[in-house]
N, C-alpha and C positions, 0 to 999 in steps of 0.2 A: 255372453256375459259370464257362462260359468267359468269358461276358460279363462279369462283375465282373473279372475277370482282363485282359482288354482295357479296360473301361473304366477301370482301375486306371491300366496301361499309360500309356494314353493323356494321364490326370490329370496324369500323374508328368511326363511330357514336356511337356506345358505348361506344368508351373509352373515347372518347368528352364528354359524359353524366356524367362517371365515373367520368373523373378529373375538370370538370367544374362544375358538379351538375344540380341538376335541373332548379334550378334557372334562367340560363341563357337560358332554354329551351321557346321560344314563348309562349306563354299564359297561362304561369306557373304563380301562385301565387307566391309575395313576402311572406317573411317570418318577422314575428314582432321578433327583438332580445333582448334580454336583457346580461347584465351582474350585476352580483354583484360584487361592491367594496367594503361594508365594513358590519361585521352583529359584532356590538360589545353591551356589558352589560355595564351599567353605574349605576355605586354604586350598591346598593343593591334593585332599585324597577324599574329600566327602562333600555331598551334595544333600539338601535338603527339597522335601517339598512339602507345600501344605494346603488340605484338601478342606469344605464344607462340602458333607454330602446330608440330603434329605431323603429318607426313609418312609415311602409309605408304609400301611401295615400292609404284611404279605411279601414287602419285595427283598430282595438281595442286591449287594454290591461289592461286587470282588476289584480288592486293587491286585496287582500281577507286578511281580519285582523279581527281574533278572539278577540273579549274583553269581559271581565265580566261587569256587573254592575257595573256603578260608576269609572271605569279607562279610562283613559284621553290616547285620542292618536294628537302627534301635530307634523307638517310637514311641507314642502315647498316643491316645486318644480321651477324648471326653464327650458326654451328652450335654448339649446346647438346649434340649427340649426331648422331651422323653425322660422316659424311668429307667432302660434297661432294652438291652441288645444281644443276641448274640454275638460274640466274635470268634473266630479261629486263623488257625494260621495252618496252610497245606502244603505237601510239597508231595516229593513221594511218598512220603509219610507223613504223619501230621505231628506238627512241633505245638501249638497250644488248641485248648478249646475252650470255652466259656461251659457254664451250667448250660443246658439247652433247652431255652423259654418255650420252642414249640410241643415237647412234650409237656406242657404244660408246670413246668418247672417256672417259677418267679425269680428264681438266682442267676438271672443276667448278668452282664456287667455296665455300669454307668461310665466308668471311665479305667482305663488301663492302659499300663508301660508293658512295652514288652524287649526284649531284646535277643538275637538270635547270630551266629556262627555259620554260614553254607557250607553245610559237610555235600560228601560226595554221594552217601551213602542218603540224603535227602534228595537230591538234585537240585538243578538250579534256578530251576524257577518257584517260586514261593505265590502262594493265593493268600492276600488277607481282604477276609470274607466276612463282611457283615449282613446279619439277616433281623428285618424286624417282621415276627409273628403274623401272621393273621388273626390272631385270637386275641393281642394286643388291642387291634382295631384305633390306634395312634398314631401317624408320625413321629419320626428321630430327625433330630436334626445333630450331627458327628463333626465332630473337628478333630482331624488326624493330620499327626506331626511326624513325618517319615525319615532318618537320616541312615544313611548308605551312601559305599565306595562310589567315587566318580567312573569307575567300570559299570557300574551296574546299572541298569535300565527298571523306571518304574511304569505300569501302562495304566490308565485309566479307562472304563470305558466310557465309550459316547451317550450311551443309554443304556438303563435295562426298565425291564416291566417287573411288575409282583409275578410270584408263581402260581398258578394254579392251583386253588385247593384239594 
């Protein structure tokens, strides 16, 4: 008897895990989401695409945009939900950065254009990295509007998790 009773148990908790996911499991990490809504080509030298991503507090999400020498990449974003963000923009060097809300700094940014030139002396791949705080303790929800050369490549990731405090 006790066995049916534990093996019952046990059923019941996996199928819970199965149909609700991980997610909702105690000390699970959220997951950073993304969708794409729109990857379209404009005329013959520029491509757009355009991303929602959702921001637990704690996590980071880096877009990765390949460019040659000398092509121009120009953008915006805005917060859908949330107050404020980190953003930057990396390359070899780093071309912007926001106030930085982990130091406990409140001068994020809610929404921003930004635009940039691929010099040599940056190199060619570019990271625009958003991070929302752990100290936040909120979700972001970002809508980013990316336009760059039809040479240049943009990547998304598939997943990421929050960082570690």
């Amino acid at each position: 008897m006790r066995r049916r009773i534990l093996f019952a148990a046990i059923s019941v908790m996996l199928l819970l895990t199965l149909v609700t996911g991980c997610s909702s499991l105690p000390g699970s990490a959220a997951k950073t989401k993304h969708e794409i809504l729109r990857k379209s080509i404009l005329g013959n030298e520029w491509q757009m695409y355009q991303i929602r991503l959702t921001l637990p507090s704690g996590a980071e999400y880096p877009v990765l945009l390949k460019l040659a020498e000398g092509d121009k990449a120009d953008g915006y974003f805005y917060l859908e939900k949330g107050t404020n963000v980190d953003f930057t923009i990396d390359a070899d060097s780093q071309v912007y950065k926001s106030a930085n809300l982990s130091s406990g700094s409140t001068q994020g940014v809610s929404s921003d254009r930004f635009s940039f030139v691929a010099s040599k002396s940056q190199g060619s791949t570019y990271s625009l990295q958003f991070s929302n705080p752990a100290n936040l303790k909120a979700p972001v929800v970002i809508f980013l509007n990316v336009i760059y050369s039809v040479n240049g490549e943009l990547y998304v990731p598939l997943e990421t998790t929050p960082q570690t405090p």
